[in-house]
N, C-alpha and C positions, 0 to 999 in steps of 0.2 A: 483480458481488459475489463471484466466484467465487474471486478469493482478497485478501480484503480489505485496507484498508488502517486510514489517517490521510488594483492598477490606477493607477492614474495616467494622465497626459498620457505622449504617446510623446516624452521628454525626449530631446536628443541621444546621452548617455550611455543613455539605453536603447533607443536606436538601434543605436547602434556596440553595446553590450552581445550584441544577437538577432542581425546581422551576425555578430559574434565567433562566436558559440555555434554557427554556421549549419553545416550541411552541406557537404563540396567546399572548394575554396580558389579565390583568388581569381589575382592573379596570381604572387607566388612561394609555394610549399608553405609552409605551417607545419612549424616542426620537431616533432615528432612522437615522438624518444626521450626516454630518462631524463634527457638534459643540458638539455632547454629549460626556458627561463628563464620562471618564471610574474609577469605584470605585475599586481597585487594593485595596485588603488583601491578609490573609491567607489560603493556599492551602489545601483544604481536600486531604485524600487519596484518590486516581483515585478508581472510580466505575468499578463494575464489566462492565458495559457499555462499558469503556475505555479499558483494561487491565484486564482481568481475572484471571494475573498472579500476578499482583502488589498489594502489602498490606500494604505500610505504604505514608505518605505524604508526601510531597517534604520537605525539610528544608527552614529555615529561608531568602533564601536569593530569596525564588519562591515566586511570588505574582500572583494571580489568580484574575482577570475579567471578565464581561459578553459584550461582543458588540451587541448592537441592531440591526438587519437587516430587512428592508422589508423582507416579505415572497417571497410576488412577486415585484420583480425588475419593473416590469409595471404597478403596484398599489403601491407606496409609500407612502401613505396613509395608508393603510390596515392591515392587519395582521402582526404579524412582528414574527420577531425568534430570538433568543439568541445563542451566537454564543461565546462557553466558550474559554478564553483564558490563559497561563503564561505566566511568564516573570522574568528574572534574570538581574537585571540595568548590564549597563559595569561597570568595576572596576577601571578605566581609566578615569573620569567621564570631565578632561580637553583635552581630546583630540577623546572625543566621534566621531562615523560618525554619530549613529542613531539607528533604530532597523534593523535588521537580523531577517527576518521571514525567519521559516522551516514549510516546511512541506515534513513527513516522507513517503508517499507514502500509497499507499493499489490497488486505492481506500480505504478510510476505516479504515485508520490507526490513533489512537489517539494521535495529538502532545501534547496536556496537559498532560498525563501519557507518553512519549515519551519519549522527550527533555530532562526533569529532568536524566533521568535512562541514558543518554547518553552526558550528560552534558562535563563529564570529556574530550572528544574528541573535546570541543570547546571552552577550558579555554584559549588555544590563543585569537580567535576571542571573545571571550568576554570581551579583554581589552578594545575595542574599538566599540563595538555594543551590546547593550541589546538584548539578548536571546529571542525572542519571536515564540511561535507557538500556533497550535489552535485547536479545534475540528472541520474540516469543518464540515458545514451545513448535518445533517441528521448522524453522525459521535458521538457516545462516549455522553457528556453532550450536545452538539447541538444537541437536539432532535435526537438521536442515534434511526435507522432504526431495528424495531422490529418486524419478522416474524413471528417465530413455538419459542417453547417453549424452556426449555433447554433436557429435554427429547426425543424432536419431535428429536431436532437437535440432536443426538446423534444417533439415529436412520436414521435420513437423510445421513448423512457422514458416516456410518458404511454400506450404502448400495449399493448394485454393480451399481457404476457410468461406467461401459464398456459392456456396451450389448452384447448378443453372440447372440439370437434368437430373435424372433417377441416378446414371450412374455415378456423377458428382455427387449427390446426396450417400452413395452406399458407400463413397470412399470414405467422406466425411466421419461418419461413422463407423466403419474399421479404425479408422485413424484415434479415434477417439476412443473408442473399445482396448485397441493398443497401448495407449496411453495410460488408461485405469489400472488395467491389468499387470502394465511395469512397476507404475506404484505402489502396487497390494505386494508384489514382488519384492521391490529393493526395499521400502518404507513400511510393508504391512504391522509391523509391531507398535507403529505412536500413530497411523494414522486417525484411528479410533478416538485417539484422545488429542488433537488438536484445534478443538473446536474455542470458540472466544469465552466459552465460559469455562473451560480451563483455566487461559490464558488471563483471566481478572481475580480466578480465586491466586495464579502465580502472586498478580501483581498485588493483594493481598498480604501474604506472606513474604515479598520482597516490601514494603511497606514495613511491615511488625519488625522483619530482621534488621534493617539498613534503624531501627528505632524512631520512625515516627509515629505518633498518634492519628493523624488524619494523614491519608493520602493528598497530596499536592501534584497536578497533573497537568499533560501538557498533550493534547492528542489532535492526530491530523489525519484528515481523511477518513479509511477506514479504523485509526483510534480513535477518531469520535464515538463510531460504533462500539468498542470495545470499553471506551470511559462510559458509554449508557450501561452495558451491563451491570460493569463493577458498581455503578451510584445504586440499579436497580438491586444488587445483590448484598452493598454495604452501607447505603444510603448516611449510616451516624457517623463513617470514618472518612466522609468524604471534605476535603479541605479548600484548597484552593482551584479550581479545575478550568481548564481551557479547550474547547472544541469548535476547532477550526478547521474550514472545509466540509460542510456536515453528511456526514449520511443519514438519507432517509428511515428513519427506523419502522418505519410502516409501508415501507414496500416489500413488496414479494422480489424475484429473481427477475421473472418477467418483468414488472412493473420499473425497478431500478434502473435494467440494462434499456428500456424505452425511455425513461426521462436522461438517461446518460446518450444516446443517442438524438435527444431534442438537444442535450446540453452542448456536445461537441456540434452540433449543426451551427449554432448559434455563436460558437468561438468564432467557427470558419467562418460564419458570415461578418463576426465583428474584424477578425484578421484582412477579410479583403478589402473593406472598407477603408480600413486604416492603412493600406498598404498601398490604394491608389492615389491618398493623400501623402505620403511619406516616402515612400521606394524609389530607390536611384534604379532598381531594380524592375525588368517587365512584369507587372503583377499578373496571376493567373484568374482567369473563372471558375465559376464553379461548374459551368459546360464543358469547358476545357479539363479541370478535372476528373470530372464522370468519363471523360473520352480520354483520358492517361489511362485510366482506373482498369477501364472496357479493352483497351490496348496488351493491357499488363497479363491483365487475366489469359488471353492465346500467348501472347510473347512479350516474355520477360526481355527486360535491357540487363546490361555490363553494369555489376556490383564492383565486389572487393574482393582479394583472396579466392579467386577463382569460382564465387558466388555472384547471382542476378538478382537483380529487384526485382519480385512478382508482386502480382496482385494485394497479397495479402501485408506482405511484408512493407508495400508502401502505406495500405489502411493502414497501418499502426506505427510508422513514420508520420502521417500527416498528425494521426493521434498524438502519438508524443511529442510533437512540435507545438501543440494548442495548452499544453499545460501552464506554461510559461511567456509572456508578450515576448524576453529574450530570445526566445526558440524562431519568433517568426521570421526572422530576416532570413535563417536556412530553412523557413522551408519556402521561403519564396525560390530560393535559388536552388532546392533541393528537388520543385517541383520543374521549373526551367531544364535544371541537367537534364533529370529523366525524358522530358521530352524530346531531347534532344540523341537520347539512347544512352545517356549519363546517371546512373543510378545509384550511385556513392553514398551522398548526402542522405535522402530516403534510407537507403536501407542503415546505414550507421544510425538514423534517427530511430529507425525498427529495430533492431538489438538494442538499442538503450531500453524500449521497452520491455524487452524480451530475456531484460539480463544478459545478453550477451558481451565479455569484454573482447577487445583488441583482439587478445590469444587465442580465441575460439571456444573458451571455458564460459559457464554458464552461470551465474547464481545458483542458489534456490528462490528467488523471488517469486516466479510464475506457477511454479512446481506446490510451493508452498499456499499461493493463493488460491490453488485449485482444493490443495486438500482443506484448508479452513473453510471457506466456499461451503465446498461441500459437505462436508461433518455440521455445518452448520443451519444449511438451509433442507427442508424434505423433500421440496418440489425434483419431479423431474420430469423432464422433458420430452416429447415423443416428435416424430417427425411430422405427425399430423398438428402437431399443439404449432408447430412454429412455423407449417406453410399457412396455417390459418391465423399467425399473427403476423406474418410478413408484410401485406398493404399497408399494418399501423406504423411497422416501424418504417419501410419505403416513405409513408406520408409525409413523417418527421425529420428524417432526414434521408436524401437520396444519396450521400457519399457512405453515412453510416450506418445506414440502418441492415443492410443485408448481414456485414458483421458482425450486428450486436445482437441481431435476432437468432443466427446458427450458433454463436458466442454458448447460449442456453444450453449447447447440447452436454457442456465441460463433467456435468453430475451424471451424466444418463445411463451411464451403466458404474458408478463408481461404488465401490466395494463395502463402502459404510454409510449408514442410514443417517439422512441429516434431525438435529434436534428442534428445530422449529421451522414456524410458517415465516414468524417474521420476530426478531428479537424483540425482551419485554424491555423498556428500559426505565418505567415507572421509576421515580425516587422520594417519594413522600419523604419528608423528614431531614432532604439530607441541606446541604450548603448551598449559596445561589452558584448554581454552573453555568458561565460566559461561553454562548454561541454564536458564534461568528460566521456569518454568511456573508458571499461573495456572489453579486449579482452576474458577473460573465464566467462565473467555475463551470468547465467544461465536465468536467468528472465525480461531483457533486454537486448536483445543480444548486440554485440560493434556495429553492423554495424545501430542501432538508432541514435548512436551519431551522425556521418556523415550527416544524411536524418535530425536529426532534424536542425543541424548547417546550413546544406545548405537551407533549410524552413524556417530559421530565418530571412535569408538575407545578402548579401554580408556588411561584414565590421560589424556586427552583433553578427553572430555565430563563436564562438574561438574555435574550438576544441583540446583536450589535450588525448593523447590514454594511458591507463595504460597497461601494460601488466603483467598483475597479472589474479586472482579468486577470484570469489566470487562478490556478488550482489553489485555493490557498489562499488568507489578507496577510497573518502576522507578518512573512517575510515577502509581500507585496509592493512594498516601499511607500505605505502611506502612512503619512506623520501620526494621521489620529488617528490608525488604528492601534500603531504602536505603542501611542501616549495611553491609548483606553486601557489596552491591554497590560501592560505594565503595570498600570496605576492600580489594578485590580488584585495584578499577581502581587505586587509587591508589596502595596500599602492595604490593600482587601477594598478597594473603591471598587464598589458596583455600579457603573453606569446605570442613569435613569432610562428607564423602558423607551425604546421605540428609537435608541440613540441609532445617527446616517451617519457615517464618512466617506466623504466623495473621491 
């Protein structure tokens, strides 16, 4: 959760689909530059890989390809990887701009199973831009990052991620040690190269192939972070760009996972506020929660499928309830079951996060955001660095902070050296890029938007502040941010500085 996000029968076509996407070539290379030819059909149902919740396949108007990428960007020769995409043409087709790539955030998150399921939120923008998003690299059908099993996982996440004693703390750590070491195992061959600065020269070269001149972009969450790169690395080819939900691009690992735990303090405090005003429903405290919390951690209550709600697995149900204001009415009543010895609600809300679907299959979501995470960042973390940060984050928040401080430990013995302290994402030169900040974002706090606009560079970063909840404005449901946004992507209106939507 450290830096948040968003099935079918194995038909032929979604046979040959994972093959395509795979790793390596088989016997002659894929071509690999700006001139290959993308072969766009029909979309299998998204793999449990993708979306462990999703079971049926896009409709007729979704086409799905594979883009070729070197493995390593400094051997373009060499190995290459498939890098699964869709796409829905504009409707508009005389007054086209070009393609609108998305990407939904995670680390980890899969746009081919994404986009479709979210589609209806960008039938404006799709008058005038072909819908396109992707699996990054190591992500869903691009060779999706594969550690512990779906049983291991199930047992990992179910286990007390907040240490109290030495021997808690040494499980923590096996546990984690375990973890790495599967992935160097099942994944060791792409983990190396799935860091964001892969994944922006991909979006690059899926750019040049799909033939546009400027990228047109559309990023959430953690693809705000990844649209800084790309402006920092292509700054003249950047076009139209939206970055919403911002990540801090001047924070460390530490520093992130501390403002993400002031940020979800601050849902929960706006959720129960709003919940004694509005709920047919007994609303909880947050005394009363620290004492579910404290309960959970000795003894778990009755899950599902012959699973309990623990400790940890409700931290990350109450998390992924705060995303969203839709999510709060369950966890009002998700927070009631449990106390009640009813733990349904909570943990179904903690496999949402955790990728888990219905059938006990996993994503790569989580799996994925460890290994970018990591390739990404150098910092790592020692058991002394995080009992001597623990009061700060205890301070910030008392529900979150324990989790979000041992959260740190996910790189601490992983198998590949991260590339920076904190990514660059300078853009002198390039287009103004539209940052949109959300004053109640529990998972990117508002005050990223600011650091990332100002990072951008003068005349660059736009900043647009919503004052709303939940992770995210554009699909927020508010009129002006819509109106802004649109009017920007569509007609190139760049709101004047310093623009509110309430």
């Amino acid at each position: 959760m450290s830096r948040p996000l968003r099935l079918g029968a194995l038909s032929t076509a979604l046979l040959l689909a994972v093959l395509a996407a795979g790793c390596g070539s088989g016997g002659g290379r894929p071509d690999t530059s700006a001139h290959q030819k993308l072969h766009w059909s029909g979309c299998p149902a998204p793999s449990p890989n993708q979306d462990a919740a999703a079971t049926k396949a896009p409709g007729g108007q979704w086409e799905c390809a594979t883009l070729h990428a070197p493995l390593d960007y400094r051997k373009p020769h060499g190995r290459t990887i498939g890098i699964a995409m869709i796409r829905a043409k504009a409707t508009d087709r005389r007054h086209r701009i070009g393609s609108l790539i998305f990407n939904f955030g995670g680390p980890g998150g899969s746009g081919v199973a994404t986009l479709p399921a979210l589609a209806n939120s960008y039938k404006q923008l799709r008058t005038r831009y072909d819908l396109v998003s992707f699996d990054p690299r190591g992500v869903g059908r691009s060779s999706g990052v594969r550690c512990l099993g779906d049983k291991q996982l199930d047992a990992y996440y179910a286990a007390d991620s907040t240490p109290d004693n030495k021997a808690e703390v040494n499980s923590q750590l096996r546990r984690v040690k375990t973890y790495a070491a599967a992935c160097e195992k099942n994944s060791g061959t792409i983990l190396p190269y799935v860091g964001t600065t892969n994944a922006a020269r991909d979006m690059d070269l899926m750019r040049s192939v799909l033939g546009d001149k400027k990228m047109h972009y559309f990023g959430v969450s953690y693809g705000t972070e990844l649209g800084g790169v790309y402006a920092h690395l292509y700054p003249k080819k950047v076009g139209r760009a939206l970055f919403d939900g911002v990540v801090d691009p001047m924070q460390t690992p530490e520093q992130g996972a501390l403002a993400q735990a002031k940020g979800f303090q601050r849902a929960l405090s706006d959720y129960l506020k709003a919940c004694t005003k509005s709920s047919v429903y007994s609303c909880p405290t947050q005394p009363r929660i620290r004492s579910l919390m404290k309960r959970l951690d000795g003894h778990p209550v009755r899950g599902y499928g012959g699973r309990k709600l623990t400790e940890s697995l409700a931290d990350g149900g109450i998390a992924q309830s705060l995303y969203s204001r839709d999510y709060w009415q369950y966890l009002t009543q998700g927070i009631a079951g449990a106390q009640q010895g009813d733990g349904r609600i909570l943990l179904a809300l903690g496999d949402a996060l955790n990728g888990r679907g219905p059938d006990g299959r996993y994503s790569t979501l989580q799996s994925a955001l460890t290994a970018i995470t990591c390739a990404d960042f150098k910092q790592r973390y020692t058991v002394a660095d995080i009992e001597q940060k623990l009061p700060a984050f205890r301070k910030v928040s008392p529900v979150f902070g324990d989790m979000m401080a041992w959260g740190l430990t996910q790189c601490t013995d992983w198998p590949v050296r991260g590339a920076w302290t904190t990514p660059d994402v300078s853009a002198k030169g390039a287009a103004p890029i539209l940052v949109v900040g959300n004053t109640g974002d529990p998972a990117t706090p508002y005050e990223g938007a600011g650091r990332m606009a100002k990072e951008l560079g003068a005349g660059v970063g736009i900043e647009l502040t919503y004052k709303g909840e939940g992770h995210g404005a554009y699909d927020g449901g508010n009129a002006c941010v819509r109106k802004t946004v649109n009017a920007y992507l569509l007609q190139g209106k760049v709101p004047e500085k310093g623009k509110v939507c309430g």
